[in-house]
C-alpha positions as CSV (number, residue, x, y, z in Angstrom):
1,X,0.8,-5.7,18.6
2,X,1.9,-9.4,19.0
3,X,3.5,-9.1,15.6
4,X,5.4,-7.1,13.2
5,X,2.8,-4.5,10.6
6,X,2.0,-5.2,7.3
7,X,2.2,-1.6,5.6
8,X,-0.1,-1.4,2.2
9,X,0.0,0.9,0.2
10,X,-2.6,1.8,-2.8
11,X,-1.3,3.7,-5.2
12,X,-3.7,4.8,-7.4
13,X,-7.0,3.9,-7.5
14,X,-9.9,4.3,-10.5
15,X,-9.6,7.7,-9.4
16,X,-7.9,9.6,-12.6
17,X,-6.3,12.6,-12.5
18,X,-9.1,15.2,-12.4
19,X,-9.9,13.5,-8.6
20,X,-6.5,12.7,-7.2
21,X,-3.8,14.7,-9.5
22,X,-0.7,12.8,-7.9
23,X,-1.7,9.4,-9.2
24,X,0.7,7.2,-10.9
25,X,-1.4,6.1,-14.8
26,X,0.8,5.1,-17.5
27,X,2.7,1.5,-16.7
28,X,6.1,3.1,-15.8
29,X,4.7,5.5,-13.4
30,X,3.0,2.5,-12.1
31,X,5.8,0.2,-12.0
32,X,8.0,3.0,-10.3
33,X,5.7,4.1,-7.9
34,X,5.1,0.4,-6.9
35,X,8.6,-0.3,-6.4
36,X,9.1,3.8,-4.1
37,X,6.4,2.7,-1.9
38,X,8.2,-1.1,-1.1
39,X,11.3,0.2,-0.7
40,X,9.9,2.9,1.7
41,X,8.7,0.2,3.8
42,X,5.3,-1.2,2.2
43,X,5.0,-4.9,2.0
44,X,1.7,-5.0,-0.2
45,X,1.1,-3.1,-3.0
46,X,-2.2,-2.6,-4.5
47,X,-2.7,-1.3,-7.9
48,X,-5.2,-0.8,-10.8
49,X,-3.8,-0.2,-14.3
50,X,-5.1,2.1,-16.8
51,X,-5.3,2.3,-20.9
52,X,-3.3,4.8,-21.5
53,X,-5.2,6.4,-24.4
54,X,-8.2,6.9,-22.4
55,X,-6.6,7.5,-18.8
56,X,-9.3,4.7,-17.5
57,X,-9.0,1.9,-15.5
58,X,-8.8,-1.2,-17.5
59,X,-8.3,-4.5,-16.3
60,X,-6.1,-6.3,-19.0
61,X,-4.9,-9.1,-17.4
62,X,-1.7,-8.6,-19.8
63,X,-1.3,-5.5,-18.7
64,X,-1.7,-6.1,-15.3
65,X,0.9,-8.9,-14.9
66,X,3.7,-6.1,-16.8
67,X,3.1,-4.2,-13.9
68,X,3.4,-7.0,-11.3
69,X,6.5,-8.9,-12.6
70,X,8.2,-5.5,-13.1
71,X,7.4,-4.7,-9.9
72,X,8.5,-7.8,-8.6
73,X,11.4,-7.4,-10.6
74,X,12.9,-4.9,-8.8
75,X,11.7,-5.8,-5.3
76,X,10.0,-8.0,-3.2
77,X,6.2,-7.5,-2.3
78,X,3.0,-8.6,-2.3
79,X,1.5,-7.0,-5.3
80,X,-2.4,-7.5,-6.1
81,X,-5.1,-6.0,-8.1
82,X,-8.3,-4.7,-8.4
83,X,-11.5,-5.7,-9.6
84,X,-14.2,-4.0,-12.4
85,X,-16.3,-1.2,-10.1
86,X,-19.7,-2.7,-11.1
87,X,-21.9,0.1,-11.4
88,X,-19.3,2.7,-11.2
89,X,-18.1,5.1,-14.8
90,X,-15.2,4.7,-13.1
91,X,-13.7,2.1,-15.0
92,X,-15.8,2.5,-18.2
93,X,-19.1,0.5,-18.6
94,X,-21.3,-0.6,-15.8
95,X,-20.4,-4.6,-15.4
96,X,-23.7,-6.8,-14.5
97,X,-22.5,-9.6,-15.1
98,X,-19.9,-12.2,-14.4
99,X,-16.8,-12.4,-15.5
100,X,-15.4,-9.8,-13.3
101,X,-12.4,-11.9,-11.7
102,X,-11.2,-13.1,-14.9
103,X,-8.2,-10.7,-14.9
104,X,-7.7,-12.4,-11.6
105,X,-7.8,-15.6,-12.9
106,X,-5.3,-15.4,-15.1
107,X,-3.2,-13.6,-13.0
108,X,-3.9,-16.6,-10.5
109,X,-3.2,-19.4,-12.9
110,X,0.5,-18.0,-14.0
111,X,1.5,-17.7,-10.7
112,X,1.4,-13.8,-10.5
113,X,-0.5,-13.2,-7.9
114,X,-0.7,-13.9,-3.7
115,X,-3.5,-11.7,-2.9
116,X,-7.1,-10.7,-4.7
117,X,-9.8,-8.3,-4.0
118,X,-13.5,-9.7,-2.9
119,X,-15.6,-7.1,-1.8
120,X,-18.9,-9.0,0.0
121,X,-21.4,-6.9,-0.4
122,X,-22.6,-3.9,-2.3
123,X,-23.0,-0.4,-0.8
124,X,-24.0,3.3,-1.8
125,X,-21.3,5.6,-3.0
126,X,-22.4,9.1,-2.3
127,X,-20.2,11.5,-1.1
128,X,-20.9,14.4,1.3
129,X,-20.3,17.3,-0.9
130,X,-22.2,15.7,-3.7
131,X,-25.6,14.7,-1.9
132,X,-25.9,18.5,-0.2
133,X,-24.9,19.7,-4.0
134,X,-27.8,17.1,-5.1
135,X,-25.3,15.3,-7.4
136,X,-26.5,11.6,-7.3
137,X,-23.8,8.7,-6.6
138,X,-23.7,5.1,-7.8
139,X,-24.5,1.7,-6.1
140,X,-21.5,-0.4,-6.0
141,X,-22.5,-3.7,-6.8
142,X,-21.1,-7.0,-5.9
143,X,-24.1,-9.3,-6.1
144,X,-23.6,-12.8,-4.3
145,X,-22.9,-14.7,-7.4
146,X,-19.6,-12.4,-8.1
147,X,-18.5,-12.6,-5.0
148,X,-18.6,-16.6,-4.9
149,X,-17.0,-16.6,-8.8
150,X,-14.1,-14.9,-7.1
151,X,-14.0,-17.2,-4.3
152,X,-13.7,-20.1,-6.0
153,X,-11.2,-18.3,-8.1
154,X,-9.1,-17.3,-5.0
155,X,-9.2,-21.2,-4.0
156,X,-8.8,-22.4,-7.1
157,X,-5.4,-20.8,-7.3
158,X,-4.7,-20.3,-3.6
159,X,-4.7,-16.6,-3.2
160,X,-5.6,-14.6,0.2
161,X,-8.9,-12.4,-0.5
162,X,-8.3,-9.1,1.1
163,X,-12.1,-7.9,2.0
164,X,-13.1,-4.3,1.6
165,X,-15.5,-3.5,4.9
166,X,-17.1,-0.7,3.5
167,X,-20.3,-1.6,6.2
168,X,-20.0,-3.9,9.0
169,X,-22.5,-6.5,7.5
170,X,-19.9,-7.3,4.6
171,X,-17.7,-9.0,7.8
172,X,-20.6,-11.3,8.1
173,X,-21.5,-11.8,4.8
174,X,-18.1,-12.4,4.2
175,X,-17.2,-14.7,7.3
176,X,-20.1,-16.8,6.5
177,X,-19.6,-17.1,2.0
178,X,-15.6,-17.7,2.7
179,X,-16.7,-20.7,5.1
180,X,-18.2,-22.5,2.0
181,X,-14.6,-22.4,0.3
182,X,-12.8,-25.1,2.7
183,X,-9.9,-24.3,1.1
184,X,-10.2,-20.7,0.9
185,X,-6.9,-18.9,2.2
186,X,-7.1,-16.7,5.4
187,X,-9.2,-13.7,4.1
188,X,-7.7,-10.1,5.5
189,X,-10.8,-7.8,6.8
190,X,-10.0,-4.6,5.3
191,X,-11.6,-2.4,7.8
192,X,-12.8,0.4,5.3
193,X,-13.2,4.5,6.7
194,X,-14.4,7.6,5.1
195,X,-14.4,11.6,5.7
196,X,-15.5,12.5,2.7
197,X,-17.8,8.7,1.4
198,X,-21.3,8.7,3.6
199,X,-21.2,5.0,3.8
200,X,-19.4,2.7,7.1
201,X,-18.1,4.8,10.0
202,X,-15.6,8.0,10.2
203,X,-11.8,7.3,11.4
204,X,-12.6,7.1,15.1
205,X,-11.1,4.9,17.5
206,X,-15.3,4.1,18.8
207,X,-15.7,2.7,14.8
208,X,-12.3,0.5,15.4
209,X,-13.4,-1.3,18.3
210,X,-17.0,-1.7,17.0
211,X,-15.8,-3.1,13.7
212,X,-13.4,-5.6,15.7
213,X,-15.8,-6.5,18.4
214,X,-17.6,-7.9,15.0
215,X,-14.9,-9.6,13.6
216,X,-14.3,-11.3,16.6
217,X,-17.6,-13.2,16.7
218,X,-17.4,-13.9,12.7
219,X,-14.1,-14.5,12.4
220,X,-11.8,-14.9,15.6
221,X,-8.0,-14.3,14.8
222,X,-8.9,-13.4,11.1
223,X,-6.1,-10.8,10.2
224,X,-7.2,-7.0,10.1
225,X,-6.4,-4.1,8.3
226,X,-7.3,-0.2,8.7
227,X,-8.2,1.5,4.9
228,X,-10.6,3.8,3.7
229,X,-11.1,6.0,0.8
230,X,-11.6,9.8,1.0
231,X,-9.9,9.7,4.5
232,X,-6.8,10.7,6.7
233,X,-6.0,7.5,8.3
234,X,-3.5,8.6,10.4
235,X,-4.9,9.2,13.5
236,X,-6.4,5.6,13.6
237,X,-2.7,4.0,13.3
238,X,-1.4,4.2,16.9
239,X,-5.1,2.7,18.1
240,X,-4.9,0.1,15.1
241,X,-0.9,-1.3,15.9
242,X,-1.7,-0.9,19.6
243,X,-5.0,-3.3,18.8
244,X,-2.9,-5.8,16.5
245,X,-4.7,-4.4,13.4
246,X,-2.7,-4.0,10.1
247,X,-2.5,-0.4,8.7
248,X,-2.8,0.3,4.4
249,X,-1.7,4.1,3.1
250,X,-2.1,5.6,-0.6
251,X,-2.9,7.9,-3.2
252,X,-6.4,6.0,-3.7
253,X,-7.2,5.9,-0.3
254,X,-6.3,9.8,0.6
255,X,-8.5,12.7,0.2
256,X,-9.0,13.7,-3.4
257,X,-6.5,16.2,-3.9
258,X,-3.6,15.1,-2.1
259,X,-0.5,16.6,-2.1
260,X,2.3,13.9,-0.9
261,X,3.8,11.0,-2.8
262,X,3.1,7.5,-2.2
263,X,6.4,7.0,-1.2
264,X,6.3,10.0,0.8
265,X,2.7,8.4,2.5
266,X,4.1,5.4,3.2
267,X,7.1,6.8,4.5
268,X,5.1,8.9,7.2
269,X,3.0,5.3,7.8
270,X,5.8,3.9,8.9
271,X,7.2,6.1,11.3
272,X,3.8,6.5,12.9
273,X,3.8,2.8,13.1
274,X,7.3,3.0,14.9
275,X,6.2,5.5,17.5
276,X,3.4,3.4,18.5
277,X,6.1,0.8,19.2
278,X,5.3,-1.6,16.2
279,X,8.0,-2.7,13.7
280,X,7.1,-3.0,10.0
281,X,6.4,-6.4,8.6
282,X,8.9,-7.7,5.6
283,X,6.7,-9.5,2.6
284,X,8.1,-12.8,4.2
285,X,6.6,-11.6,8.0
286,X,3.2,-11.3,5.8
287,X,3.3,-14.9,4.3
288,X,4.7,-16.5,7.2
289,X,2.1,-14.9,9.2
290,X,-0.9,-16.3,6.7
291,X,0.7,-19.4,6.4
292,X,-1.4,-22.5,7.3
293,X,-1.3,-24.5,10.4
């Protein structure tokens, strides 16, 4: 590691209770859960926020910058949010059409916002237990035309995409789109692992060097991040700090089901981190470190 960790950690998710019981839903679980997780050592948070009534994600730009300049607030971090699930009933109706990074926009134009989710490309969710129980999943879909909207958004306002890999074409894909945005901010390849999701690769140290033998010819010195959802990340973080690669913990990302906190997550996180001799980065290490030129 030639530099200190960014820890991330997701809290929550689109998930709901039924899936991931732990999850922080109304605005001051959120807001407190956000401000646990920086103070245990996480310099980005990433969050979606829910209507309460429904327990649904919603994606309010008001009510997403509550949560952020609570957060904020309260502590420094990098807090960031999420996008519609095209194709998903995870967030309510399917969304075809554009329009889905107008939360961010807003967010973007006030000033609220560092980071923004692009995911470049669109990929099968089908989970293990569901295909052998022939329960049929959902195609995630990001068609090119939403994931340009939200680049020009992110350079519009000057915010860092942070890519979900959930395959190893969306590196290229998304190495080659962000090179039409000259002013694009450094993208971070969130390098994306499942257990339980039968897309990308499992949490194996093989999958880690494949996926940054890629990034390497795409997108040489491009920051990098291990994630996932439906996954135990951990043993992946001494290979990942050793390798220079970023490391993101959470209640969304964990198996459904999970018993431990999101500060209690991140807490672990960071003394795995420690052992494989990497310190954790401060919000300030993470801006300086994106920082141009």
């Amino acid at each position: 590691m030639t530099g200190p960790v960014w820890l991330e950690a997701a809290i929550n998710g689109p998930w709901g209770r039924s899936r991931q019981p732990g999850i922080p839903i109304s605005l001051p679980e959120i807001i407190a859960d956000g401000v646990a997780a920086a103070r245990a050592g996480a310099a980005i948070i990433h969050l979606h926020v829910y209507d309460e009534a429904t327990g649904r994600q919603t994606d309010d730009w008001q009510v997403y910058a509550r949560a952020i300049e609570a957060i904020r607030s309260r502590c420094d971090a990098i807090v960031y949010p999420t996008i519609p699930i095209a194709g998903s009933g995870f967030a309510g109706d399917a969304v075809s059409t554009s329009g889905r990074y107008a939360h961010l926009d807003e967010l973007g134009r006030r000033g609220l916002v560092e980071w923004g989710v692009i995911d470049p490309g669109s990929v099968n969710f089908s989970g293990f237990g569901d295909i052998a129980a022939g329960v049929p999943g959902f195609v995630y879909q990001n068609p090119e035309e939403h994931i340009r909207e939200g680049m020009a958004i992110a350079e519009r306002h000057r915010l860092h995409p942070s890519f979900a890999v959930y395959e190893p074409g969306f590196t290229r894909a998304g190495a080659a789109l962000a090179a039409c945005y000259p002013a694009l901010p450094v993208p971070i390849y969130r390098l994306m692992f499942s257990d339980g999701y039968a897309w990308g690769f499992p949490p194996r140290g093989w999958a880690l060097a494949a996926h940054l033998a890629l990034l390497a010819d795409c997108a040489p010195g491009a920051p990098a991040m291990i994630a996932g959802l439906q996954v135990d990340i951990r043993p992946l973080v001494e290979d990942a700090v050793g390798r220079g690669v970023h490391v993101r913990v959470g209640l969304e990302d964990a198996p459904f089901g999970e018993a431990h906190s999101n500060p209690a997550l991140v807490t672990e996180a960071a003394g795995l981190i420690a052992r494989a001799g990497g310190t954790l980065a401060a919000p300030a290490d993470v801006r300086k470190a994106l920082a141009p030129g």
